[in-house]
C-alpha atoms as a printed R data frame, in Angstrom:
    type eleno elety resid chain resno       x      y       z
1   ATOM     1    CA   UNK     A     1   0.000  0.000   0.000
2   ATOM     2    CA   UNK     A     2   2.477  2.599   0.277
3   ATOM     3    CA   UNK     A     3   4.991  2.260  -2.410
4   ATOM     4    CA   UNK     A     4   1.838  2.425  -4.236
5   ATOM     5    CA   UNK     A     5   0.448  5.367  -2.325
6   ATOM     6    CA   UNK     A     6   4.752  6.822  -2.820
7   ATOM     7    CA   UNK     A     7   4.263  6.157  -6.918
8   ATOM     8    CA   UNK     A     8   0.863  7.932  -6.701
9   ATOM     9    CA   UNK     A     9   2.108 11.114  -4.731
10  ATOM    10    CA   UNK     A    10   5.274 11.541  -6.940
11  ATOM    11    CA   UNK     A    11   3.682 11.320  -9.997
12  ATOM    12    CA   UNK     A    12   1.300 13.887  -8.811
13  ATOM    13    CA   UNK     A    13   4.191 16.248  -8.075
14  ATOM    14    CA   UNK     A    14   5.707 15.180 -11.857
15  ATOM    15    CA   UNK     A    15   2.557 16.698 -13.289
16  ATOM    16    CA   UNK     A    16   2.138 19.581 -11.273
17  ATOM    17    CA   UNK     A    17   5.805 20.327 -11.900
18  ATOM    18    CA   UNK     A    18   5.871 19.391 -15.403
19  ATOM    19    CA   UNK     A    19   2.607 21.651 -15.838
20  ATOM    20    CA   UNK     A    20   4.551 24.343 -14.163
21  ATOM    21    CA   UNK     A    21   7.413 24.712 -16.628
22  ATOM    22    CA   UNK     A    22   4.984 24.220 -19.450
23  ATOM    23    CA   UNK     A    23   2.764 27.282 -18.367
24  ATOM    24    CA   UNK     A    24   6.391 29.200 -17.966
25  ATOM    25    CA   UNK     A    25   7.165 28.229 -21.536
26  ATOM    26    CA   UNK     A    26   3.713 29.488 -23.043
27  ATOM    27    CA   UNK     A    27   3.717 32.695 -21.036
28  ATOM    28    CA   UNK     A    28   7.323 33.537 -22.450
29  ATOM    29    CA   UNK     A    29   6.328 32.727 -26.059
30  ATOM    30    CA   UNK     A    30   3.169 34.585 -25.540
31  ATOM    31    CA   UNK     A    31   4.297 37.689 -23.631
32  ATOM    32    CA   UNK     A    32   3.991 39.981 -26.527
33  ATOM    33    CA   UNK     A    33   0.035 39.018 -26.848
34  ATOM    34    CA   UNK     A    34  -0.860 39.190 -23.188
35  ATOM    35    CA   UNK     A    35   0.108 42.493 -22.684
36  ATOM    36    CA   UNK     A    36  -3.184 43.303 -20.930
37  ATOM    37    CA   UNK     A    37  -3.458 39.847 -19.422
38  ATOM    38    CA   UNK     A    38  -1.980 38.165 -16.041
39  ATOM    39    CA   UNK     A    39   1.351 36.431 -17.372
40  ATOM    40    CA   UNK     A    40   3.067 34.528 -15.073
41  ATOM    41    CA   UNK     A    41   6.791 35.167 -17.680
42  ATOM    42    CA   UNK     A    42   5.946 39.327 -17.160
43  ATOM    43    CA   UNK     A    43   5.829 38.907 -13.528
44  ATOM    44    CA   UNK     A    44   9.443 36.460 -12.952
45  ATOM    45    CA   UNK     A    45  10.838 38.600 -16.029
46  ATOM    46    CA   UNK     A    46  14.030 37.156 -17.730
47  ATOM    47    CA   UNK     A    47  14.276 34.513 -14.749
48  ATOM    48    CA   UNK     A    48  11.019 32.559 -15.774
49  ATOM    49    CA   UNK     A    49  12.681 30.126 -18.808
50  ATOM    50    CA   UNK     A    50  14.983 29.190 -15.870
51  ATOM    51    CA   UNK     A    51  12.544 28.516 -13.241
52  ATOM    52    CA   UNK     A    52  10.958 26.514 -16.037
53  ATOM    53    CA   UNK     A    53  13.796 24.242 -16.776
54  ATOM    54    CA   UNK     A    54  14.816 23.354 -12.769
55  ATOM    55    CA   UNK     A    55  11.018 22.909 -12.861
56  ATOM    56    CA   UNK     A    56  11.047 20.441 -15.622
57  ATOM    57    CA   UNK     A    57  14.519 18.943 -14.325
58  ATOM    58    CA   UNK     A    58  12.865 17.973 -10.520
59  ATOM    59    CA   UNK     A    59   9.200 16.710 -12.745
60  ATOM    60    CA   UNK     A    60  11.874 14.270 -14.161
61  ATOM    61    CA   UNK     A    61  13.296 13.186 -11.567
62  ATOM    62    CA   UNK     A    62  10.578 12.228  -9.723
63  ATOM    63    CA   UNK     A    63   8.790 10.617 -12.899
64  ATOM    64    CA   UNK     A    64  10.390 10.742 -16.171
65  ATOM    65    CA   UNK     A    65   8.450  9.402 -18.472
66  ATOM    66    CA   UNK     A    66   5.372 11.303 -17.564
67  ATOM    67    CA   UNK     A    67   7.032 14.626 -17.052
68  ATOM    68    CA   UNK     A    68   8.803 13.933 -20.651
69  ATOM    69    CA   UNK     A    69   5.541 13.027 -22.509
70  ATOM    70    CA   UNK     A    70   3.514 15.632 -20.885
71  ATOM    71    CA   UNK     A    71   5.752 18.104 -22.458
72  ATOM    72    CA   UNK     A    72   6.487 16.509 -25.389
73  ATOM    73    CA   UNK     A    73   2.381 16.283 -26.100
74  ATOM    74    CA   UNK     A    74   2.245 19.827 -25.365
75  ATOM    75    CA   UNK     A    75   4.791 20.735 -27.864
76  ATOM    76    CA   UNK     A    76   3.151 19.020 -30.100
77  ATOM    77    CA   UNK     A    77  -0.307 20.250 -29.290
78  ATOM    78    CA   UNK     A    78   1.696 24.218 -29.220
79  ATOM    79    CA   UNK     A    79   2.578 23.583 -32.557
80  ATOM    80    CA   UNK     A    80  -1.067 22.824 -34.172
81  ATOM    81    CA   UNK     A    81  -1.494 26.562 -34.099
82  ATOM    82    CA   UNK     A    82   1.524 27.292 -36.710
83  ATOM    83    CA   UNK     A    83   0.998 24.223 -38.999
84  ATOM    84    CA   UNK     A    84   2.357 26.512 -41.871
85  ATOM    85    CA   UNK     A    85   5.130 28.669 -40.220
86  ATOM    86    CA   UNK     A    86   8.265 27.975 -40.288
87  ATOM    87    CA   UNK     A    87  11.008 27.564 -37.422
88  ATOM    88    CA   UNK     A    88  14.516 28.367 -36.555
89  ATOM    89    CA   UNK     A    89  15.036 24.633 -37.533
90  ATOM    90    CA   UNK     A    90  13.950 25.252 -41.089
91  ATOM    91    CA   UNK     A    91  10.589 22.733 -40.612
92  ATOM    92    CA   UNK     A    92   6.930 23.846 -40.324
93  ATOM    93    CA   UNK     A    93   4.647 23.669 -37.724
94  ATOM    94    CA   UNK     A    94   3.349 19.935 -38.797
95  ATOM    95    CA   UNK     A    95   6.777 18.734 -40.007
96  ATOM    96    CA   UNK     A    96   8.152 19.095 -36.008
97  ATOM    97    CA   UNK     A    97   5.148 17.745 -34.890
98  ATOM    98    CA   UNK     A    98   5.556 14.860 -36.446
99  ATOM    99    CA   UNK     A    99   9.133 14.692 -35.789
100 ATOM   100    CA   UNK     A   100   8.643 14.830 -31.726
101 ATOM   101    CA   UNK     A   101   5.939 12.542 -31.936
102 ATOM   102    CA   UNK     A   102   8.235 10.301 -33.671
103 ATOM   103    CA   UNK     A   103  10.733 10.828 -30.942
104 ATOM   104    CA   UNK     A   104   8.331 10.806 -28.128
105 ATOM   105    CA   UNK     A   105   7.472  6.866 -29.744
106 ATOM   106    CA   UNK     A   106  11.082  5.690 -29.656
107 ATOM   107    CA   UNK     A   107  11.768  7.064 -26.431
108 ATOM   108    CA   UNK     A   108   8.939  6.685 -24.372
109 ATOM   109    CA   UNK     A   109   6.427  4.342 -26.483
110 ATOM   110    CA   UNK     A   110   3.052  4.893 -28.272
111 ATOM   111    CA   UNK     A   111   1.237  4.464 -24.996
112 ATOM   112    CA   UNK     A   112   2.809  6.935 -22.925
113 ATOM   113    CA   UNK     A   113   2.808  9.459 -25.595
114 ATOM   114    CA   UNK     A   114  -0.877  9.048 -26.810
115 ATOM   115    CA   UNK     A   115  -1.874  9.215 -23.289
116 ATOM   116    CA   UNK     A   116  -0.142 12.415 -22.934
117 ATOM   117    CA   UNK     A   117  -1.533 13.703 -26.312
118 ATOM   118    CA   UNK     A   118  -5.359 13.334 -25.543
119 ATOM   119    CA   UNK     A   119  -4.946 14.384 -22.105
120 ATOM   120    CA   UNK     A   120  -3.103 17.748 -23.180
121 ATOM   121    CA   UNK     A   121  -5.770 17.805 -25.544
122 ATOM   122    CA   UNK     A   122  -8.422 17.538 -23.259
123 ATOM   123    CA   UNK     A   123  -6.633 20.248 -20.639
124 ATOM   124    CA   UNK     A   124  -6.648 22.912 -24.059
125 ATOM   125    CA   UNK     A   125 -10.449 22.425 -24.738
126 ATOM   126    CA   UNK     A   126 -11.795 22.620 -20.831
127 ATOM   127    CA   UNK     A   127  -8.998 25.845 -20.904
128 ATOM   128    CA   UNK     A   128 -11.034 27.158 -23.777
129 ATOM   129    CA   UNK     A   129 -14.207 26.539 -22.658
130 ATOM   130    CA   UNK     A   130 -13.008 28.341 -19.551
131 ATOM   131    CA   UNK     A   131 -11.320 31.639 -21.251
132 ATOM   132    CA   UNK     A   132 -14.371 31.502 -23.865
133 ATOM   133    CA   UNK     A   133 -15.322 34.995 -22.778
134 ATOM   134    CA   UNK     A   134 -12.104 36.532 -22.044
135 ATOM   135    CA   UNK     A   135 -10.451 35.225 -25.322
136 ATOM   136    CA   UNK     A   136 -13.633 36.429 -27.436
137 ATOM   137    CA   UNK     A   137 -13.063 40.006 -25.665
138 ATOM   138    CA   UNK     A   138  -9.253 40.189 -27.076
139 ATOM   139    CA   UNK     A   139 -10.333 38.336 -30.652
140 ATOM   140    CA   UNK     A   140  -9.030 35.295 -29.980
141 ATOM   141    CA   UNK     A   141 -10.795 32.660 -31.277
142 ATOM   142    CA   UNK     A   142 -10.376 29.426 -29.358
143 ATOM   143    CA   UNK     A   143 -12.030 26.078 -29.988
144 ATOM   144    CA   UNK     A   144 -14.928 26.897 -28.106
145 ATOM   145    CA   UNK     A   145 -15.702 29.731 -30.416
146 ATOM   146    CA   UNK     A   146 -14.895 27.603 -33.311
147 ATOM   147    CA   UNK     A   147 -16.791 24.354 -32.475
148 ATOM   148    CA   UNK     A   148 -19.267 25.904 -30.165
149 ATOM   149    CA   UNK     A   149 -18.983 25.728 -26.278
150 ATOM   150    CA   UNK     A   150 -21.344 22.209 -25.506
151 ATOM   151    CA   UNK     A   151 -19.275 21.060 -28.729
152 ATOM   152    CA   UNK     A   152 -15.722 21.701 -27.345
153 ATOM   153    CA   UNK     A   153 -16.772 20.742 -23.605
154 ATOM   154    CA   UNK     A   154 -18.044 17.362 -25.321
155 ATOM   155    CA   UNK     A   155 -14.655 16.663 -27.272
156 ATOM   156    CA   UNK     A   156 -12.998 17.673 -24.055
157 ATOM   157    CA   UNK     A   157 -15.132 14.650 -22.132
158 ATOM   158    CA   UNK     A   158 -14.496 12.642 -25.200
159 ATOM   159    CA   UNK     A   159 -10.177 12.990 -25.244
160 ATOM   160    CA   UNK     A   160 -10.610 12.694 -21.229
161 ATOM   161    CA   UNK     A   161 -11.821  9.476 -21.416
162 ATOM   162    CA   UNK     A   162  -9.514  8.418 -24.232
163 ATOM   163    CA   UNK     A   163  -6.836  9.257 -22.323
164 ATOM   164    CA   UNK     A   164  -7.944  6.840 -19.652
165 ATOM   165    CA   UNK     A   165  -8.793  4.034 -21.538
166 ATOM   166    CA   UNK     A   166  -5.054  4.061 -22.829
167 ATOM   167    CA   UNK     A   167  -3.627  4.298 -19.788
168 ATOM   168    CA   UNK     A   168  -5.978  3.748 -17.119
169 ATOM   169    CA   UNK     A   169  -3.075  3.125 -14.265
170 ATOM   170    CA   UNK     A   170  -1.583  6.466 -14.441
171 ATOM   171    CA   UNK     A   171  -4.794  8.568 -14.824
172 ATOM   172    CA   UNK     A   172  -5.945  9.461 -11.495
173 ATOM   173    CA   UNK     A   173  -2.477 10.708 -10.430
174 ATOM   174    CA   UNK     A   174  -2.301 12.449 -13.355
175 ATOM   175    CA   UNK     A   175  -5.990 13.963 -13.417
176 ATOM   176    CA   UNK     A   176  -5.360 15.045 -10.103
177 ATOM   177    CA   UNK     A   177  -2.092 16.738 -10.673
178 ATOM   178    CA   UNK     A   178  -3.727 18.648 -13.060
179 ATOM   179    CA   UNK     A   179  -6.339 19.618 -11.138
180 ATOM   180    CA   UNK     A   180  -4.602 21.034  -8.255
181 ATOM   181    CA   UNK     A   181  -2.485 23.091 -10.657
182 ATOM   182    CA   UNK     A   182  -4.843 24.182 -12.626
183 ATOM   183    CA   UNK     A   183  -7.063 25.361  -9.421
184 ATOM   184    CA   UNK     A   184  -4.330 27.187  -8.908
185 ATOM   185    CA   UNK     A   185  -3.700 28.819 -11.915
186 ATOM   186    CA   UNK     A   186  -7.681 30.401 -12.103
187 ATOM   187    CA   UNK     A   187  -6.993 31.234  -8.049
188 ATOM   188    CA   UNK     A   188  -4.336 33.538  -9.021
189 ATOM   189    CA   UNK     A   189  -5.261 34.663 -12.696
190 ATOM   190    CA   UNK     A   190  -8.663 36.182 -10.824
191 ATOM   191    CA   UNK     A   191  -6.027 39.300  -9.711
192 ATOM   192    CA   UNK     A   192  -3.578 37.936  -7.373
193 ATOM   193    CA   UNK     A   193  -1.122 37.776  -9.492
């Protein structure tokens, strides 16, 4: 029971932290759009990418492949919104994709990483479902605007569940992880940030 209950509590802690450096990450990239907005990279200043990385370095250490895929699948998911641009590496948005989900396979296997894809997935459409007000206020049109709100909150059920089915023994660590950071995250984006 408690090298279970150990495994459960430090993968918990991998996701949090993992979620951590990947919300440091998107906040740098996106400081020039969310001028107006809370952003957690405005607020550390030139010391956030670092406090992402020892973030990401202890979500590995206490559970590697889950920390890995997590932000692997998030990559991936990051890049679905510049399909057509093109990178410092010379590929598109797709052509990485495909190349870290290629990686993400050989290193960590299809299971890990397709469990980390549908669950990112599923964290972006209940986030958009969320900000569906706020991001139609700045122009930004987010799957809930595109699919309509019941529509993205029912793909958002629909990739949860996937998620599970694929790897049902990691999922409730995981979903709660997720949950306490993300509590977190709308505690302090409602001004005390």
């Amino acid at each position: 029971m408690l090298p279970a209950m150990c495994e459960f509590i430090s993968i918990m802690f991998s996701v949090i932290l993992s979620a951590i450096a990947i919300k440091l990450a998107d906040d740098y990239l996106d400081q020039d759009m969310d001028k107006s907005e809370k952003n957690f990279a405005t607020a550390l200043g030139k010391g956030s990418m670092l406090y992402g990385m020892v973030s990401m370095a202890l979500a590995a250490s206490l559970n590697t492949p889950i920390s890995i895929s997590l932000f692997l699948a998030s990559y991936i998911i990051g890049m679905f919104h510049d399909l057509k641009s093109h990178f410092p590496s010379r590929l598109n948005g797709f052509q990485e994709s495909i190349l870290i989900f290629i990686v993400g396979v050989f290193l960590l296997g299809w299971k890990m990483i397709l469990f980390s894809i549908f669950f990112v997935i599923s964290i972006q459409l209940i986030d958009d479902c969320i900000d569906d007000s706020r991001d139609e206020l700045i122009g930004h049109r987010n799957w809930a605007h595109r699919l309509g709100r019941v529509e993205c909150f029912l793909l958002f059920l629909l990739t949860l569940l996937i998620s599970w089915l694929i790897n049902e023994e990691i999922f409730p660590a995981v979903f709660l992880g997720a949950v306490v950071f993300y509590s977190t995250i709308l505690y302090y984006q409602k001004g005390r940030l």
